[in-house]
N, CA and C atoms as a LAMMPS dump frame, in Angstrom:
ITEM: TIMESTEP
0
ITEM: NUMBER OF ATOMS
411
ITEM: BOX BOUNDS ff ff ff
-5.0000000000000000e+02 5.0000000000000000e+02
-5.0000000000000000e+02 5.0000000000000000e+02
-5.0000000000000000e+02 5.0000000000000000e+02
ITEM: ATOMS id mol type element x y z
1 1 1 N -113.269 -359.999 328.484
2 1 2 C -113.663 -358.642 328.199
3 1 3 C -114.729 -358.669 327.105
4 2 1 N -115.652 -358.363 327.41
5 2 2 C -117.018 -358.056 326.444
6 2 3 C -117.107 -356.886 325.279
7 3 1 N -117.127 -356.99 323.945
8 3 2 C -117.559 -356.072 322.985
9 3 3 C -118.752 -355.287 323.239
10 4 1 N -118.305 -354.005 322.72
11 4 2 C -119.598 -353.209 322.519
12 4 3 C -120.561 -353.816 321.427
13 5 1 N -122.153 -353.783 321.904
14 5 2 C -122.964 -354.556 320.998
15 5 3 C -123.077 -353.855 319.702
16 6 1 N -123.04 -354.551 318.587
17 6 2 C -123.445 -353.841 317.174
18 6 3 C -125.453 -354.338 317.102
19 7 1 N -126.185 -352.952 317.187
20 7 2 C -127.447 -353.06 316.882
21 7 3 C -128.339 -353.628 315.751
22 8 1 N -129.188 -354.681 315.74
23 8 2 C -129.637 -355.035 314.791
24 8 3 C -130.836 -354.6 315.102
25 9 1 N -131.586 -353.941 313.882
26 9 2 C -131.125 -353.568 312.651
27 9 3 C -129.824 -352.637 313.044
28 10 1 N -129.343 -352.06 312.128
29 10 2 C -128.147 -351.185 312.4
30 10 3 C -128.444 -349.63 313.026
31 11 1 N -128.424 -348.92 313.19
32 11 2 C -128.801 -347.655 313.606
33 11 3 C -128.108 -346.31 313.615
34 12 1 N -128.387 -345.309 313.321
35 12 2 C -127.213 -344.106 313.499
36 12 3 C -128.474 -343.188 314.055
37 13 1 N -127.279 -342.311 314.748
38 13 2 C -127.846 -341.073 315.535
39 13 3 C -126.855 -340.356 315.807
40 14 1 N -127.257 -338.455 315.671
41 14 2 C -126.096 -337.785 315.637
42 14 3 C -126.083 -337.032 317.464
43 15 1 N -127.37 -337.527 318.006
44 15 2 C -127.437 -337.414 319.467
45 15 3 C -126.78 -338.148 320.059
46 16 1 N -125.604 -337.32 320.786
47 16 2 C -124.521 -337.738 321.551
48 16 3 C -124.182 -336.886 322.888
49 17 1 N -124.877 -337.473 324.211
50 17 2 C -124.166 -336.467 325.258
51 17 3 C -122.643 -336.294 325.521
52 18 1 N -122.631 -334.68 326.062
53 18 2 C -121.66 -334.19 325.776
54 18 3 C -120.789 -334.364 327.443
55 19 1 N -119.756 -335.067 327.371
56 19 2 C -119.074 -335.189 328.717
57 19 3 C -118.509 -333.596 329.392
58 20 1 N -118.786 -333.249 330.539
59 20 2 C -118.514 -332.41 331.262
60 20 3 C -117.163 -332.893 331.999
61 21 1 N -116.735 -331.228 332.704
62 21 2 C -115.871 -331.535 333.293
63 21 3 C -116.349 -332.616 334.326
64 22 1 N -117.327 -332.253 334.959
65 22 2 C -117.312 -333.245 336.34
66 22 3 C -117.701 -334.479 336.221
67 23 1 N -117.942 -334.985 335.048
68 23 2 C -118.303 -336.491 334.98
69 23 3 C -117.03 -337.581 335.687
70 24 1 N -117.406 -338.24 336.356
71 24 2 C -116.462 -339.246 336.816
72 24 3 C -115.684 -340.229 335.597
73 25 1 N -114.893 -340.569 335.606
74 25 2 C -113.786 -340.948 334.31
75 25 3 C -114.718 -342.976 334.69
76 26 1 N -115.185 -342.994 334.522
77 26 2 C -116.093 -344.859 334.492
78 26 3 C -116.363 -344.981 333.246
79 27 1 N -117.023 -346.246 333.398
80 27 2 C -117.157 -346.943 331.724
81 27 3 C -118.827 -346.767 331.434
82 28 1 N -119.182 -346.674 332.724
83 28 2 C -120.828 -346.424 332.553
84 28 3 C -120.978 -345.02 332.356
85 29 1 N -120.025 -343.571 332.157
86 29 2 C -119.836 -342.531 331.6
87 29 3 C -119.581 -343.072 329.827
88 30 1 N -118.523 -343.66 329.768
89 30 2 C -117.847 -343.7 328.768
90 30 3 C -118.39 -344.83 327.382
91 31 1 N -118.883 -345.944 327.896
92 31 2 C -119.56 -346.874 327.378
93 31 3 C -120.662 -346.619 326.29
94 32 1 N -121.46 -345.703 326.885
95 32 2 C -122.606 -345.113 325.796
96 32 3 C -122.132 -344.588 325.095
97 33 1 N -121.411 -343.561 325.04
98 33 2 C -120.682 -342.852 323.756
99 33 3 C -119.857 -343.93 322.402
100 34 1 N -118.953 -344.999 323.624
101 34 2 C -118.134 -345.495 321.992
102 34 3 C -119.065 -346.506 321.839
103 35 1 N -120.334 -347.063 322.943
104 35 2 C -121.359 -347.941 321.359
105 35 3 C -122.518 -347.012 320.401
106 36 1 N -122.004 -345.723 320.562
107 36 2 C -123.08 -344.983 319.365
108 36 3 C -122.527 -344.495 318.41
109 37 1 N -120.627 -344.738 318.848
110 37 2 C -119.69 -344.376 317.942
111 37 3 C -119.773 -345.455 316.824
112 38 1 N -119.464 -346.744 317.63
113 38 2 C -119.417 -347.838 316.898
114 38 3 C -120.571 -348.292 316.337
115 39 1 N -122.111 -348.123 316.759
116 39 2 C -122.442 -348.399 315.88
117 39 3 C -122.957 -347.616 314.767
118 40 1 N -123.08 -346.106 314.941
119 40 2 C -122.881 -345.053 313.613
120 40 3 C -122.05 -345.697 312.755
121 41 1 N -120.35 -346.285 313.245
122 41 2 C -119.688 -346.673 311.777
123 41 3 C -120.196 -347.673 311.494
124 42 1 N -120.986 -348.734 311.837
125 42 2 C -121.294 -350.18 311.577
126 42 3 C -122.18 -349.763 310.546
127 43 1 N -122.843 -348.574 310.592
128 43 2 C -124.253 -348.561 309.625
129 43 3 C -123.472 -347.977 308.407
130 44 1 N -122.297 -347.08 308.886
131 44 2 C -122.166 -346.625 307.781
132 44 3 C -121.374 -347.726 306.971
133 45 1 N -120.814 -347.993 307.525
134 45 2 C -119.508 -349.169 306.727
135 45 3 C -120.753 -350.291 305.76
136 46 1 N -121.566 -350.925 306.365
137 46 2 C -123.105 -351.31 305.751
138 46 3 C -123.453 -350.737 304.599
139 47 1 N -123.873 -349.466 304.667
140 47 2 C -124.38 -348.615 303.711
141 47 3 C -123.081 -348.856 302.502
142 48 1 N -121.826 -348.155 302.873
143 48 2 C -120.601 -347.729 301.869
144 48 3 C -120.684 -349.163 301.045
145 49 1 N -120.951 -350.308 301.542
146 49 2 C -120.382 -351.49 301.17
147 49 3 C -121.423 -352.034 300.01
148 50 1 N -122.898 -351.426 300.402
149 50 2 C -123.664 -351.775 299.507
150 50 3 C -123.884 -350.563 298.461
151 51 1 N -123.702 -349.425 298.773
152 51 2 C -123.378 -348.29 296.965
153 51 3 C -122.244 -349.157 296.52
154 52 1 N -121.139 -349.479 297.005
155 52 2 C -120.139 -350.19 295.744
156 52 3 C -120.337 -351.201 295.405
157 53 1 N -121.255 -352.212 295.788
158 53 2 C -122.177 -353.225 295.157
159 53 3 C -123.02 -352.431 293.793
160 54 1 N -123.728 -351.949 294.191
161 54 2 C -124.277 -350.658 293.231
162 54 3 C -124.041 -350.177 291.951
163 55 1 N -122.451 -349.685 292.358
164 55 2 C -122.028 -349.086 291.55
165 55 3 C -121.262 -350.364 290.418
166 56 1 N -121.21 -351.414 291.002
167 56 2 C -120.5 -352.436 290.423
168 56 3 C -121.23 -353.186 289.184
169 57 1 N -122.881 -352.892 289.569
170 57 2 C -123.558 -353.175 288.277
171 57 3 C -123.978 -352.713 287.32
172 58 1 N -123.309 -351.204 287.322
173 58 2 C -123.24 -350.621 285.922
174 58 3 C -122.12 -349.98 285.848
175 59 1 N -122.11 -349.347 284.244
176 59 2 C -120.896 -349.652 283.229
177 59 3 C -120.722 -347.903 283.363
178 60 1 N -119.935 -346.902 282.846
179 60 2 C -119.847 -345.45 282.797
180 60 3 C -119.19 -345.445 281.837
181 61 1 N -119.835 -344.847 280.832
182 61 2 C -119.247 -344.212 279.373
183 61 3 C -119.557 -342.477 279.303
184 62 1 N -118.245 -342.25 278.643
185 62 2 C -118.69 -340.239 278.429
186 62 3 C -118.552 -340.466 276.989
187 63 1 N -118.977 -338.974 276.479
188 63 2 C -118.952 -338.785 275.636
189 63 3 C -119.316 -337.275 274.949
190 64 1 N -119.248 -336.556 274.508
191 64 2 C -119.684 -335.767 273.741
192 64 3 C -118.129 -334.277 274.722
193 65 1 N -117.192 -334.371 274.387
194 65 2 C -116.211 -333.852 275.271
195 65 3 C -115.983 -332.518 274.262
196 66 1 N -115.962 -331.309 275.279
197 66 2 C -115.926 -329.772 274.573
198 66 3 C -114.493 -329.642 274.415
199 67 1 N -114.496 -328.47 273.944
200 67 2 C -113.055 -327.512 273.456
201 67 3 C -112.196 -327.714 274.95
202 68 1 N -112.828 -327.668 275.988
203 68 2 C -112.119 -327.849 277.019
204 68 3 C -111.511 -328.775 277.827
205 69 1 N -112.514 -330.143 277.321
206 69 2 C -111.805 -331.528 277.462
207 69 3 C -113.038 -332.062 278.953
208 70 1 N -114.157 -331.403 278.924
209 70 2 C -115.334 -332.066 279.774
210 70 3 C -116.133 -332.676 278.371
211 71 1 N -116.305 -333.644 278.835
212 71 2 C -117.31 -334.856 278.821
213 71 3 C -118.694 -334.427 279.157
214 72 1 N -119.424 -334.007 278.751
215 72 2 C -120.631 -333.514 279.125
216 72 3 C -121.712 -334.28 278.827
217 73 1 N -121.774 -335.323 278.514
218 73 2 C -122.967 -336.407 278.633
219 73 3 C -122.054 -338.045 279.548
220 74 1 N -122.616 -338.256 280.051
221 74 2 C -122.252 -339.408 280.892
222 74 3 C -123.224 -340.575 281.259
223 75 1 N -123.045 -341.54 280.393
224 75 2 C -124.43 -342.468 280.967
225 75 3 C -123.758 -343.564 281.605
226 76 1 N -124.627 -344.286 282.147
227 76 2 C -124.313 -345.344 283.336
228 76 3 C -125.418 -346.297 282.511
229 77 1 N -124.967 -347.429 282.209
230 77 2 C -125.514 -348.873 281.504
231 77 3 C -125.558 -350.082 282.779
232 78 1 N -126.759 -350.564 282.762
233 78 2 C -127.118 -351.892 283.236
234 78 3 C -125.902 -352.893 283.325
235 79 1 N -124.889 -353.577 283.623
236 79 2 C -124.17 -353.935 283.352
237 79 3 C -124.626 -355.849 282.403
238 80 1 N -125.903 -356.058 282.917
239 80 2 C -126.593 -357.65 283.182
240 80 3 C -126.907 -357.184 281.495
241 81 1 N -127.806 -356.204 281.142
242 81 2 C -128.441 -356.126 279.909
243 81 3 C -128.03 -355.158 279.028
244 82 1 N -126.58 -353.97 279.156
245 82 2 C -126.953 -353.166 278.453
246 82 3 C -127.636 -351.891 278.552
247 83 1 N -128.747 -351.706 279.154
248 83 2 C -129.771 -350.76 279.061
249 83 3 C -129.363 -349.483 280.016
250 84 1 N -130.263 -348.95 279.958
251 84 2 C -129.397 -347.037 280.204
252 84 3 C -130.235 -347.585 281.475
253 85 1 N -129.572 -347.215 282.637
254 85 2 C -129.806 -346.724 283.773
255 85 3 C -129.871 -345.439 283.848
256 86 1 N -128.727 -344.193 283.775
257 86 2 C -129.072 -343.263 284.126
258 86 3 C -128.158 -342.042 283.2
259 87 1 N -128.659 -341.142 282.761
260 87 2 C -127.663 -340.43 281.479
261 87 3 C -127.785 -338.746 282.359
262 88 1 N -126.817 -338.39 282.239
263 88 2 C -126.28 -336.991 282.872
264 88 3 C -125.522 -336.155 281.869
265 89 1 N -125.986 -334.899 281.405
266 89 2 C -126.004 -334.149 280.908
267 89 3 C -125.835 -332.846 281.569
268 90 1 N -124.659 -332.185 280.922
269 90 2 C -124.007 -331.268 281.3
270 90 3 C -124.421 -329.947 280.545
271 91 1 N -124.651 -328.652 281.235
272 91 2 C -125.191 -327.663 280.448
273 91 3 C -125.136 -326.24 280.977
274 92 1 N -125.27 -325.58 280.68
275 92 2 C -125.831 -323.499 281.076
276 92 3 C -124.203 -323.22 281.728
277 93 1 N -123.039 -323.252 280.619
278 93 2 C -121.935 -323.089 280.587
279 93 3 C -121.734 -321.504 281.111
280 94 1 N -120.493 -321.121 282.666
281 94 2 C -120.902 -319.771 282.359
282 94 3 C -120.039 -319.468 281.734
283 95 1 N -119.499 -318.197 281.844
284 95 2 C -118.408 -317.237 281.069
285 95 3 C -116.614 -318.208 281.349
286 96 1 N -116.721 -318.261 282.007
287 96 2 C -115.15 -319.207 281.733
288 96 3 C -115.228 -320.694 281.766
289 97 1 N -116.75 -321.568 281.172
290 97 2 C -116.731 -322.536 280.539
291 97 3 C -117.069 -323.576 282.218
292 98 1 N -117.456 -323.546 282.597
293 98 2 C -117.586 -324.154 283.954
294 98 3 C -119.713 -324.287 283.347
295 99 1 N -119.741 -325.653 283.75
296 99 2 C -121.241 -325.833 283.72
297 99 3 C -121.906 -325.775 285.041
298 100 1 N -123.158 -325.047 284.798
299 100 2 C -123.943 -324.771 286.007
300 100 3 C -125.122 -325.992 285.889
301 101 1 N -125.247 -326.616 285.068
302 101 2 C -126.347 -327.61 285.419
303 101 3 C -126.019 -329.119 284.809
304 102 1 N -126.624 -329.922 285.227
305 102 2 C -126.184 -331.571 285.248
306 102 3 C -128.125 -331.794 285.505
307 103 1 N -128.017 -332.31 284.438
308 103 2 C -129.657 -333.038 284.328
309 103 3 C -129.548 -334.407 284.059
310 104 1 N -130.116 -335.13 285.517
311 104 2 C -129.739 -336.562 285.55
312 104 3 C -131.272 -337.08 285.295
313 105 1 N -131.325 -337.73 284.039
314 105 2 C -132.484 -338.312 283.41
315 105 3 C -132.479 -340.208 284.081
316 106 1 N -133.075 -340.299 284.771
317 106 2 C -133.073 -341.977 285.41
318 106 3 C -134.336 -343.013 284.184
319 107 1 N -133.648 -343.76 284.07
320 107 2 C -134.519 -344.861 283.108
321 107 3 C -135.341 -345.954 283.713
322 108 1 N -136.401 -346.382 283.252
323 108 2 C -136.969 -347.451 284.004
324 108 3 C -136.319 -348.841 282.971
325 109 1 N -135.97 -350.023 283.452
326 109 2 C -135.882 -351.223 283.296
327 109 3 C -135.634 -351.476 281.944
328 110 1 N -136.386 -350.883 280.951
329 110 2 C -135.893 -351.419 279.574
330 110 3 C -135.08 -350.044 278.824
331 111 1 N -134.533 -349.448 280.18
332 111 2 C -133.797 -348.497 279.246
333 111 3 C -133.78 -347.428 278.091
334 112 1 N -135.226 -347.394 278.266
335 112 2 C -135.547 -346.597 277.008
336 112 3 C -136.446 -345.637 277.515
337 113 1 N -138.092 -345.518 278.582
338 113 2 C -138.192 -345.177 278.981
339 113 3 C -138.058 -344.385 280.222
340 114 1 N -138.038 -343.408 280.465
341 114 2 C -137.73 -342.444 281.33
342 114 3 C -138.735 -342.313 282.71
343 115 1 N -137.699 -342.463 283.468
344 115 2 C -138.368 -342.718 284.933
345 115 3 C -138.839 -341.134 285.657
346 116 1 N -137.848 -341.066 286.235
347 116 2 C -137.738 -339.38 286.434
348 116 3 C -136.39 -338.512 285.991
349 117 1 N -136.57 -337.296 286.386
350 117 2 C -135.087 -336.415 285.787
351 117 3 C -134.892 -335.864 287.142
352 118 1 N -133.494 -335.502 287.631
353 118 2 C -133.003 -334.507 288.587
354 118 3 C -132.4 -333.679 287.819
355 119 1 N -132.873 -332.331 288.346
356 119 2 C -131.484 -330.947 287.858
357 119 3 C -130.933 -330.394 288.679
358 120 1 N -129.771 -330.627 289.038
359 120 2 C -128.485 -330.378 289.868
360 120 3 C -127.801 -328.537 289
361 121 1 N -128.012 -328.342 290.436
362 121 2 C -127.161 -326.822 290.155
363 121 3 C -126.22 -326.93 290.289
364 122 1 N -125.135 -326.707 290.094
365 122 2 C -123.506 -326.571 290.398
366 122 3 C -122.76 -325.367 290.776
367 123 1 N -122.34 -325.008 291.71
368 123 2 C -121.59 -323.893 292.191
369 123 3 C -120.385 -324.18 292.201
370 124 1 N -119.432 -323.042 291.481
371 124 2 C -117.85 -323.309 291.423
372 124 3 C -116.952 -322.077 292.647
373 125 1 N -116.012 -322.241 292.804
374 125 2 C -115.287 -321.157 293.341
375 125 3 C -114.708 -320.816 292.877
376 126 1 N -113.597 -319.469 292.871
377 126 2 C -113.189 -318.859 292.387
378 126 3 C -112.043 -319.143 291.539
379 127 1 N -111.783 -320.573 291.911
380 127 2 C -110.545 -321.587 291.176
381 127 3 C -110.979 -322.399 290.66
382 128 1 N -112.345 -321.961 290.305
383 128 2 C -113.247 -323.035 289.222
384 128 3 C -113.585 -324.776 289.772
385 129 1 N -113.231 -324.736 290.878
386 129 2 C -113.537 -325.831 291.683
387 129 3 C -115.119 -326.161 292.261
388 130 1 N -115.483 -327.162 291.745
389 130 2 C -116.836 -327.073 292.278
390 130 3 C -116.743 -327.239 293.709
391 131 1 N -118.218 -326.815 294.42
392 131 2 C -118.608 -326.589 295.985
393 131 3 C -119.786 -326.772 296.125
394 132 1 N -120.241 -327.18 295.486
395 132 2 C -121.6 -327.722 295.712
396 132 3 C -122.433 -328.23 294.707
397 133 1 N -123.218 -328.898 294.488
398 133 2 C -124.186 -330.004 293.564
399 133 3 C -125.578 -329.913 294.501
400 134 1 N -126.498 -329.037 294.072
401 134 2 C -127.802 -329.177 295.053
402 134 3 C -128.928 -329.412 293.906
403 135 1 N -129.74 -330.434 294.186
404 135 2 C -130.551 -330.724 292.882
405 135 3 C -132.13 -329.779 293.25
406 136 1 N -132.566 -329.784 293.125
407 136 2 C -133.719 -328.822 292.536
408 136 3 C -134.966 -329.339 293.372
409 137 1 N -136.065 -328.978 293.807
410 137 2 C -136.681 -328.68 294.921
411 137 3 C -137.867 -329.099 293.971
């Protein structure tokens, strides 16, 4: 019995025909679907495997924590040298203490200079739960 092929390079696509009633129940129906299944997860499992590589080479320290017990500065350190990778800053608090903005300042290489900044909006719900993080256009 033969495996479905995993594509090299890897590939994803969210184009998937949709089986009808009258399709005949075969593998040449069925076949295309679970190798675009399988290999969507192959890319993703790929991808997931290399952010936690990623994330494995730097360090996360908070600091600067309010009356409420958030941490509102958060930097991420080089793990090899030390040096700031990336510092996130928490801010524009509304009325029941929930922050609406996160300004992620990215560092170039020696950690000191500044690469670019993202500003992330934050939307909470009504149980103060965030629902969204959309950074800025």
């Amino acid at each position: 019995m033969a495996n479905q092929p995993i594509h090299e390079p890897k590939d994803f696509s969210t184009d998937m025909r949709k089986l009808e009633i009258t399709d005949p129940a075969h593998a040449n129906v069925f076949n295309p679907l679970f190798e675009r299944l399988i290999n969507n997860d192959a890319l993703l499992r790929e991808q997931s495997a290399r952010n936690a590589e990623k994330l494995s080479n730097y360090k996360k320290t908070k600091s600067n924590k309010d009356a409420n017990g958030v941490f509102t500065i958060v930097e991420y350190r080089r793990v090899a040298d030390n040096t700031l990778y990336m510092k996130s800053t928490l801010s524009n608090p509304d009325a029941n203490g929930n922050y609406q903005t996160d300004t992620r300042a990215y560092y170039k290489a020696d950690g000191v200079i500044s690469d670019y900044t993202v500003t992330v909006t934050i939307v909470y719900d009504a149980d103060g739960d965030v629902v969204s993080e959309v950074p800025s256009a």
